[in-house]
C-alpha positions as semicolon CSV with decimal commas, in nm:
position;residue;x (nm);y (nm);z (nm)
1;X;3,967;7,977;6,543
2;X;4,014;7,738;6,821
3;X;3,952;7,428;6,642
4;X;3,635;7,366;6,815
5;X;3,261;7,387;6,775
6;X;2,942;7,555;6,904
7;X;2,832;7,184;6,857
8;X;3,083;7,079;7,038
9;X;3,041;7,328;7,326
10;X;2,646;7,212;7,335
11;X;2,742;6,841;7,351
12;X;2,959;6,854;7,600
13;X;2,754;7,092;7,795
14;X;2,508;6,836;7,784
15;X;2,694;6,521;7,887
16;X;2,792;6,710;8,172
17;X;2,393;6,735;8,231
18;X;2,382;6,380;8,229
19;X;2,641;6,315;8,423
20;X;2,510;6,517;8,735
21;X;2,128;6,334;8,645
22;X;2,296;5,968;8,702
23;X;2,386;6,118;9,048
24;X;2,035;6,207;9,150
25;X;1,856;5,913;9,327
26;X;1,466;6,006;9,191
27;X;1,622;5,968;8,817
28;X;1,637;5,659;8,654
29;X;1,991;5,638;8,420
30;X;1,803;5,358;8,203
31;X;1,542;5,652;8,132
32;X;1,803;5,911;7,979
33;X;1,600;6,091;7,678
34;X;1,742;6,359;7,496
35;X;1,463;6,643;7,365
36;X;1,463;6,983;7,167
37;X;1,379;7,178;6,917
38;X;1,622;7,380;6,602
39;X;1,959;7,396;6,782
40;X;1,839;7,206;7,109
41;X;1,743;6,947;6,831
42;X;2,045;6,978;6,714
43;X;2,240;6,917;7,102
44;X;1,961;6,614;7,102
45;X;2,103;6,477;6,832
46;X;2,459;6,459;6,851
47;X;2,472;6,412;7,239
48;X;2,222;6,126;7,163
49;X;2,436;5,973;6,912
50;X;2,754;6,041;7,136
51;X;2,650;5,934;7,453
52;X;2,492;5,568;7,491
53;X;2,341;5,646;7,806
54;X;2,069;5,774;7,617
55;X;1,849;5,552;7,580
56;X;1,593;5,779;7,356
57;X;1,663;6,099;7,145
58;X;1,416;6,329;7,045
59;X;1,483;6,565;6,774
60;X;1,218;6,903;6,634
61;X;1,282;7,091;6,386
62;X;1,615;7,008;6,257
63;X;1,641;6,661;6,187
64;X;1,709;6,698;5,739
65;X;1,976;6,668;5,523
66;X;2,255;6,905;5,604
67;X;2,271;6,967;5,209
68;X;1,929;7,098;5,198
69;X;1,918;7,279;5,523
70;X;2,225;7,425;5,711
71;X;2,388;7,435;5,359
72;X;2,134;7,598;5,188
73;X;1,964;7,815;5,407
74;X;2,093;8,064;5,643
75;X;2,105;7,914;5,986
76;X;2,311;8,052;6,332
77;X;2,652;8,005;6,371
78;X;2,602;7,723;6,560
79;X;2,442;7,491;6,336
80;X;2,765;7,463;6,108
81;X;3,055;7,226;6,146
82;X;3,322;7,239;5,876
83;X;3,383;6,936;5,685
84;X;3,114;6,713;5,849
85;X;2,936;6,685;5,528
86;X;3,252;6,535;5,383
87;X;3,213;6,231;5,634
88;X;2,831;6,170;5,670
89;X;2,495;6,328;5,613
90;X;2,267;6,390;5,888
91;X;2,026;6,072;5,840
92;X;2,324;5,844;5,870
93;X;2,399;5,937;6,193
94;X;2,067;5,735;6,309
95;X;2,327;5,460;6,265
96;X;2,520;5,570;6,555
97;X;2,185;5,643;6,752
98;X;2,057;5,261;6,620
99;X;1,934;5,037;6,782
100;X;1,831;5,267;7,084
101;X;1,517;5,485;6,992
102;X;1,498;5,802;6,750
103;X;1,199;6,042;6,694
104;X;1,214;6,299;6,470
105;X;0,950;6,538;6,403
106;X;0,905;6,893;6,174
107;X;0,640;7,119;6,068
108;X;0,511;7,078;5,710
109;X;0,583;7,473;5,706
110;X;0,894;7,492;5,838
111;X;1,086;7,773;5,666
112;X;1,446;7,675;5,735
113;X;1,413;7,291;5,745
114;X;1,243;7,195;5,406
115;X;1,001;6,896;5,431
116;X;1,104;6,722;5,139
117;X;1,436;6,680;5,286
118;X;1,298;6,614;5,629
119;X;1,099;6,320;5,416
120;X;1,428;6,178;5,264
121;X;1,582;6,235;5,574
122;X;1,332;5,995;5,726
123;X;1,352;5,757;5,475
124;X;1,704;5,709;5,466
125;X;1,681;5,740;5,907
126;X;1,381;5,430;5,802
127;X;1,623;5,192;5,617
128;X;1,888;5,245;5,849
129;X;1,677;5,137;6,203
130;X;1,572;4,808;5,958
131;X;1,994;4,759;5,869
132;X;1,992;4,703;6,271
133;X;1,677;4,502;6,322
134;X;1,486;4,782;6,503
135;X;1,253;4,956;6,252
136;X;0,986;4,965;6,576
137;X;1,268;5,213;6,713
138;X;1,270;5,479;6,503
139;X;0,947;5,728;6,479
140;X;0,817;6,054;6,347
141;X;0,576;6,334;6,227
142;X;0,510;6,577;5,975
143;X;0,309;6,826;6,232
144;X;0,072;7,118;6,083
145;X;0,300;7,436;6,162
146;X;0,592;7,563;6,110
147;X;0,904;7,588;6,331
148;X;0,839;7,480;6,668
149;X;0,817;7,217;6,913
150;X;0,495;7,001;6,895
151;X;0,587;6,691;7,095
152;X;0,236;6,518;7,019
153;X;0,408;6,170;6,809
154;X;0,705;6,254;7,031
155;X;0,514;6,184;7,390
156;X;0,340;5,900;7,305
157;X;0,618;5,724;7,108
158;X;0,856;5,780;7,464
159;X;0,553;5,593;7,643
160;X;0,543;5,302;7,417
161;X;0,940;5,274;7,446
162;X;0,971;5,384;7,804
């Protein structure tokens, strides 16, 4: 009813997070990742796509199609934001997180993000990285499990970009 979004509110709330880590001397702003898993994978996500101080963005279960997931399935509140599938379809954004680094990664059981879309997804994420020259920049898994965070693909892909 205000005209904003829960995915808005996350966003945000996370560009103020790195705003206050470029302050702190230990952290290195060239090292900005982005990580989480079903609505943190969602703030990953946009903020990484958003925010070019991110140099990597890690997304768990919820990188799909929005078709095939938050339209089809009942997800929180949260998740939805009216009229976005009019203008793009989740694996396009990788264009706006392209050429800095993407990993996406999902359990082949996950009961709210449907593998075969996470597959297209990934595919369509695949052509777009080699549209920008950077198919080495763009990584994922299909994890034994179901909806949670496994990081294994995730940790070491971050130490071959890092």
């Amino acid at each position: 009813m205000l005209g904003e979004t829960m995915t808005g509110w996350r966003v945000w709330d996370a560009m103020r997070s790195l705003d206050y880590m470029a302050t702190r001397p230990e952290v290195d702003p060239e090292r900005l990742i982005t990580m989480g898993i079903s609505g943190g994978g969602l703030t990953s996500l946009f903020t990484a796509c958003l925010d070019t101080r991110v140099r990597v963005g890690v997304v768990s279960g919820y990188f799909n199609t929005f078709r095939d997931s938050i339209l089809s399935i009942e997800h929180c509140v949260d998740n939805y934001a009216p009229g976005l599938i009019h203008v793009v379809e989740m694996p396009d954004l990788a264009g706006l997180m392209a050429p800095r680094a993407l990993f996406v990664e999902s359990g082949e059981k996950d009961p709210i993000f449907p593998l075969p879309a996470f597959e297209r997804a990934v595919a369509r994420a695949k052509d777009v990285y080699a549209a920008f020259g950077a198919p080495e920049r763009f990584g994922s898994e299909v994890f034994a499990g179901d909806h949670h965070l496994h990081g294994k693909g995730a940790f070491s892909f971050l130490e071959k970009i890092l």
